[in-house]
C-alpha positions as CSV (number, residue, x, y, z in Angstrom):
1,X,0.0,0.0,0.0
2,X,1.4,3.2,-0.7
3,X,1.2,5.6,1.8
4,X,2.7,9.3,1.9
5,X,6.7,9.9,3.1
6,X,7.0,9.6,6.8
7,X,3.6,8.1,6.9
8,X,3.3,4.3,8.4
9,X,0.1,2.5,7.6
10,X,-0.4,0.7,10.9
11,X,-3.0,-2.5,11.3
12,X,-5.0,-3.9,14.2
13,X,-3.2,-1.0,16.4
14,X,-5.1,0.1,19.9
15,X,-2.6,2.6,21.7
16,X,-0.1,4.8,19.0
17,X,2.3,7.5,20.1
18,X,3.5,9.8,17.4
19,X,7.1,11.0,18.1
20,X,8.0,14.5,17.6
21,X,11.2,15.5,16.2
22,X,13.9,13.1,17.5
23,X,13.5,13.7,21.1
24,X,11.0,12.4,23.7
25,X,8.3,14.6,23.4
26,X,5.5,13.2,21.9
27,X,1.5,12.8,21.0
28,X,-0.5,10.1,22.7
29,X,-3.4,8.7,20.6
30,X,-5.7,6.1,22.7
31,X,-7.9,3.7,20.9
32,X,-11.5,4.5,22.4
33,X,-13.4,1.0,22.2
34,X,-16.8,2.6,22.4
35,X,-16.8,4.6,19.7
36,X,-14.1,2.4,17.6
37,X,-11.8,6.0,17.0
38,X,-8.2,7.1,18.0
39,X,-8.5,10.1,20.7
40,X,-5.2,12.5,21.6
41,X,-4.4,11.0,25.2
42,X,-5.5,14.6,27.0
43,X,-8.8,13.6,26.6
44,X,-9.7,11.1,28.9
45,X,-6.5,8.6,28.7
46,X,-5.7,9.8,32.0
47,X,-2.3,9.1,33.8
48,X,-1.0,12.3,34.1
49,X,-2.4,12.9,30.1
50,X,0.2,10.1,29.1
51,X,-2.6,8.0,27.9
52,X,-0.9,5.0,29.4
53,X,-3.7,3.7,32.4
54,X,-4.3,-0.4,32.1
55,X,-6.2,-2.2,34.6
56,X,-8.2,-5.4,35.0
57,X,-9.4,-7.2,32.2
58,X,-13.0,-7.4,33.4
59,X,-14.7,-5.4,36.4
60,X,-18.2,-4.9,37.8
61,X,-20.8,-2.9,36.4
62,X,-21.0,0.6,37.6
63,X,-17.9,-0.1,40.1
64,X,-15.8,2.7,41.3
65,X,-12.4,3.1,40.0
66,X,-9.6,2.5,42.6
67,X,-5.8,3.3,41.8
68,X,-3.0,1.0,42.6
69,X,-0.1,2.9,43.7
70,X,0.3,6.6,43.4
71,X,1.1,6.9,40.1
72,X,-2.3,7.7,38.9
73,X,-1.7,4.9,35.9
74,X,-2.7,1.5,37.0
75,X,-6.4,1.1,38.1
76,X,-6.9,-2.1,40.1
77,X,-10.0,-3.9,40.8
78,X,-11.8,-5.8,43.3
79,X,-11.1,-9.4,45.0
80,X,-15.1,-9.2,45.7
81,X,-17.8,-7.3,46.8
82,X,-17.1,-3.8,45.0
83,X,-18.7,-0.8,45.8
84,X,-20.9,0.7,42.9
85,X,-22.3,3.7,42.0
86,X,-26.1,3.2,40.2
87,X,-27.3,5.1,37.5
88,X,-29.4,7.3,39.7
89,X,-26.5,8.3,41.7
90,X,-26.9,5.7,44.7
91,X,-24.1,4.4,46.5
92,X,-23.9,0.8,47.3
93,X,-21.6,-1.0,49.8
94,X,-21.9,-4.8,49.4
95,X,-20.2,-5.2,52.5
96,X,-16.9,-3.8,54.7
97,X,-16.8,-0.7,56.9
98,X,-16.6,3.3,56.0
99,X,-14.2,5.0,58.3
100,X,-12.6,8.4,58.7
101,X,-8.7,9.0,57.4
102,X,-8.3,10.0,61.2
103,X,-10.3,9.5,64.3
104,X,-12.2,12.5,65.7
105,X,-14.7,13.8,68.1
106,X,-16.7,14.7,64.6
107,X,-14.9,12.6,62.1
108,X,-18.3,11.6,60.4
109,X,-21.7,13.1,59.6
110,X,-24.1,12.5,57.6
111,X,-25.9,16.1,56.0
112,X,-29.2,17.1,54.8
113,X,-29.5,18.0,51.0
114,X,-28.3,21.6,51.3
115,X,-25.3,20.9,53.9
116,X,-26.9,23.3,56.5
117,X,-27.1,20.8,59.1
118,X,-25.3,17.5,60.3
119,X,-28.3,14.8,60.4
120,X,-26.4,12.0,62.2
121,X,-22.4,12.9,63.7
122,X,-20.1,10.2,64.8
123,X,-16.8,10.6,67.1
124,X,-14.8,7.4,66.7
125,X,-12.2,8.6,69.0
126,X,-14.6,8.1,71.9
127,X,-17.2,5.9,70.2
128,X,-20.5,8.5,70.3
129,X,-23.5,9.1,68.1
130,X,-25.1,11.9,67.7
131,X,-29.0,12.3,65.7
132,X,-29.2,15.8,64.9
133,X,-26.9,17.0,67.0
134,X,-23.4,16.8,68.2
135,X,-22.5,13.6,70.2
136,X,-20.7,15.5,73.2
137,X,-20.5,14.0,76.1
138,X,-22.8,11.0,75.5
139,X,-22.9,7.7,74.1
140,X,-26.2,8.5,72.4
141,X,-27.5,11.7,72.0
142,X,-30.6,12.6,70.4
143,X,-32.6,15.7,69.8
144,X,-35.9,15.8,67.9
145,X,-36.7,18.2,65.4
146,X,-40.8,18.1,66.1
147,X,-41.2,15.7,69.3
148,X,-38.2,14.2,71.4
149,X,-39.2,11.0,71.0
150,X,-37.3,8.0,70.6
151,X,-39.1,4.9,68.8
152,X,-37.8,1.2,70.4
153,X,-40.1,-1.5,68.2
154,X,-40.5,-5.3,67.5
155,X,-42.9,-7.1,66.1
156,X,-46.0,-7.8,68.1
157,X,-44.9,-11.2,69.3
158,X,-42.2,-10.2,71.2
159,X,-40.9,-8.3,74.3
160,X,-39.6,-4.7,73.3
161,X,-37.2,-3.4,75.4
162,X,-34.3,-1.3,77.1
163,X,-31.2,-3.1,78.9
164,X,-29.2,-1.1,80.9
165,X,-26.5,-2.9,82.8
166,X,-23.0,-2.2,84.6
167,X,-21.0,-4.8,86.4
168,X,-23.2,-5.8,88.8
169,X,-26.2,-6.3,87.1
170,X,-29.0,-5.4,84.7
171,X,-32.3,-3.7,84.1
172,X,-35.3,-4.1,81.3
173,X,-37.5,-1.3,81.0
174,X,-40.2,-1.8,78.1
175,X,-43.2,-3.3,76.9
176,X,-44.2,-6.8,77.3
177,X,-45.4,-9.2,74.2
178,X,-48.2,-10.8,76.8
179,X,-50.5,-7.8,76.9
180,X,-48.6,-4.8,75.8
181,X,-48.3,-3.5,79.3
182,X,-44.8,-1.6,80.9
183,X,-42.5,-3.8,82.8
184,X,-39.6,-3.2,84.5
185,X,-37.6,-6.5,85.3
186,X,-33.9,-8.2,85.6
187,X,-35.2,-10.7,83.3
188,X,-35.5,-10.9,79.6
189,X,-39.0,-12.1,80.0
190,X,-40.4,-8.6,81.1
191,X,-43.9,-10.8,81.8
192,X,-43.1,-13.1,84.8
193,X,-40.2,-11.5,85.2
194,X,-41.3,-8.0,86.3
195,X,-40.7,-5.7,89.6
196,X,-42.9,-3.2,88.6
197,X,-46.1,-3.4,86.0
198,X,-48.1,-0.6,85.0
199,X,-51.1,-1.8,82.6
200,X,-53.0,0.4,80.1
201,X,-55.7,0.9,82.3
202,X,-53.3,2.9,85.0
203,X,-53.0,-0.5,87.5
204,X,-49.9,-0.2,89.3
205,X,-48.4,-3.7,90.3
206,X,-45.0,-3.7,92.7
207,X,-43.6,-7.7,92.8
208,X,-47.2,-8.7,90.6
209,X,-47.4,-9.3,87.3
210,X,-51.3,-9.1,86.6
211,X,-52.1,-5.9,89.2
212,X,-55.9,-5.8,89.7
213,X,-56.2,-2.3,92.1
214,X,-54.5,1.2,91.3
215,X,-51.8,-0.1,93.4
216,X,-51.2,-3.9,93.7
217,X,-48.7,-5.1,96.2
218,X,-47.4,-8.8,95.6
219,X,-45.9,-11.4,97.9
220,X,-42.2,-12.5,96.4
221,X,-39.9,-15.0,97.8
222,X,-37.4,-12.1,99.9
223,X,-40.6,-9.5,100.5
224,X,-44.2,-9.6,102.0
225,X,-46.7,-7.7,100.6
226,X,-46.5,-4.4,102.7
227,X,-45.9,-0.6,102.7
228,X,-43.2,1.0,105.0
229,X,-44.1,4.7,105.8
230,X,-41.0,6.7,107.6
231,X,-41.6,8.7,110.2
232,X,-42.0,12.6,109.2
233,X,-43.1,15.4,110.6
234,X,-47.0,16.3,110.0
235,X,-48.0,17.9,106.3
236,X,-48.0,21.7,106.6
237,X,-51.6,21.1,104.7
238,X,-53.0,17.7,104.1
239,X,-55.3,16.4,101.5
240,X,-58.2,14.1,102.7
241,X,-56.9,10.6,102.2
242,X,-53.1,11.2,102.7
243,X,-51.2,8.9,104.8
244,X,-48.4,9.2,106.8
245,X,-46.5,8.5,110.3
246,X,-46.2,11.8,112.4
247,X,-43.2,12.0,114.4
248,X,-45.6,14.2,117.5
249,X,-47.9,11.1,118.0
250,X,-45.8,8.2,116.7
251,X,-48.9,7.1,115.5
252,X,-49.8,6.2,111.4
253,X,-52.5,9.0,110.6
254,X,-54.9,9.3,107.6
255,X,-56.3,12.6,106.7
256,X,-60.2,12.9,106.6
257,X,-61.8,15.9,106.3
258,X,-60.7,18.7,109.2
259,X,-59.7,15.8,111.9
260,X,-56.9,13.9,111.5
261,X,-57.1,9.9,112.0
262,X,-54.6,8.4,114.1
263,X,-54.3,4.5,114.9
264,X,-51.8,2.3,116.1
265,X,-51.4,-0.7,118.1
266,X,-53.5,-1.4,120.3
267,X,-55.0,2.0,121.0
268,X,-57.3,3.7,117.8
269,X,-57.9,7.7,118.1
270,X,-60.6,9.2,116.5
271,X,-61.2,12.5,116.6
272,X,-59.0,12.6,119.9
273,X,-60.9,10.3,121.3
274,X,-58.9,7.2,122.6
275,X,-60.6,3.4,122.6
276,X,-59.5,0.5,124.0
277,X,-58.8,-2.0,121.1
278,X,-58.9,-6.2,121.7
279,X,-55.6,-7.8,122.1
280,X,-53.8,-8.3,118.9
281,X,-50.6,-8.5,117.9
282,X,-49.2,-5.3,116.2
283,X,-49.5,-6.5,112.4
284,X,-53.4,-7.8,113.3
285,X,-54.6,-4.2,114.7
286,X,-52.9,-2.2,112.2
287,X,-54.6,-4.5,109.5
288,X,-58.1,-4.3,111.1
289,X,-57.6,-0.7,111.6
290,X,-57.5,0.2,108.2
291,X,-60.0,-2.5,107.0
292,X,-62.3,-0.5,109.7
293,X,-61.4,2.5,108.2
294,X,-62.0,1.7,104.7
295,X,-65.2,0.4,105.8
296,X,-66.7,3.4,107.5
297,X,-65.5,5.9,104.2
298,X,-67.4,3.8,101.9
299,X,-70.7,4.5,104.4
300,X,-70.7,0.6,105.5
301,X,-70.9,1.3,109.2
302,X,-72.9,4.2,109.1
């Protein structure tokens, strides 16, 4: 084929430099596969412009391009699991970690659209998360936007719950699967388990898991069901149907109406009146006494 002088025909060629004068200087033509044309090496053959970037025979679709070394020449590929970028912009981690170049008190966030404000913050020198605000001086800091509310959910058949715990010991605050009532408990089954029980309908339970009365005390293997009150001075101003035991009379007194209440063993006061009572022991009088008490405010001894 004849071809003009200083002109070489050149067959089934991909890559081409063209030397310029006798020195080293030179232009880099790169074979573009897509379009099936020679392009000068400044526009797109990257490398520094030399044109000269190989990497891996095959790759995933849509992967992102990695260098190997720092020459900005070799592009490497992936053992498995690449991270891609979609057509619609999304990135996608098939597996692995993200982590900061260096650890910080705010070495990751995550920003709204506009960059104004940091959405979720993460210090991974002390290992605290922040939602919508900075972590600081908590493991887990959260501040709502509309209502500080924090969302803790399973499915309907199970228990959904809080566990805090040091050294010594735990604590589950949450709800219960059996009937959607609050428990607090040391055991994972907030049900049977429970201390404390407060059902939808406001019952109160304290060592009972199924409370029946606003306040529902239970009998447990190390407690019997009772109420301690401490002995205080009397309320500045009472409210009919407070209890307490004064200090002045030594004495457990209920409030009711202008005259205070007072029993205790063996003697009941009403009204500063003093009666004899029969001879029981001090748990049996105090538990008639108030059996006698409730009795006469629901008008059944009147």
């Amino acid at each position: 084929m004849l071809t003009p002088k200083g002109i070489k025909y050149i067959s089934n060629a991909r890559d081409v430099n063209f030397p310029k004068n006798a020195g080293n200087d030179g232009l880099a033509m790169v074979y573009d596969h897509a379009t099936g044309k020679f392009i000068p090496g400044s526009s797109g053959g990257g490398g520094g412009g030399s044109g000269d970037v190989s990497g891996p025979s095959s790759s995933a679709d849509n992967a992102i391009v990695r260098f190997d070394g720092v020459t900005g020449k070799v592009v490497q590929g992936y053992t498995s699991n690449a991270p891609t970028i979609a057509d619609d912009g999304e990135l996608i981690l098939a597996s692995g970690s993200i982590r900061p170049l260096v650890d910080g008190l705010n070495s990751l966030k995550v920003q709204n659209a506009s960059g104004s404000s940091n959405v979720l913050t993460i210090d991974t020198t002390n290992k605290r998360v922040g939602i919508n605000t900075d972590p600081g001086d908590f493991a887990l800091n959260v501040v709502g936007s509309t209502f500080d509310i924090v969302r803790f959910r399973r499915s309907n058949s199970n228990n959904a719950a809080i566990r805090f715990e040091n050294g010594a010991g735990e604590f589950y605050f949450g709800v219960t699967k059996t009937d959607a009532d609050f428990a607090v408990s040391t055991s994972t089954s907030l049900h049977s388990g429970s201390l404390l029980k407060v059902t939808r309908a406001g019952q109160v339970g304290i060592n009972e898991q199924s409370p029946t009365a606003l306040l529902h005390l239970g009998i447990g293997s190390v407690a019997r069901a009772q109420l301690r009150f401490d002995v205080s001075s009397n309320p500045t101003s009472g409210n009919d149907g407070d209890v307490w035991y004064s200090s002045a009379s030594s004495r457990l007194t209920f409030k009711r109406g202008s005259t205070d209440e007072l029993f205790a063993t063996g003697v009941q006061q009403t009204g500063g009146a003093a009666t004899a009572a029969a001879s029981y022991t001090s748990n049996e009088q105090t538990m008639l006494q108030a059996v006698y008490d409730a009795a006469r405010e629901f008008g059944l001894l009147d």
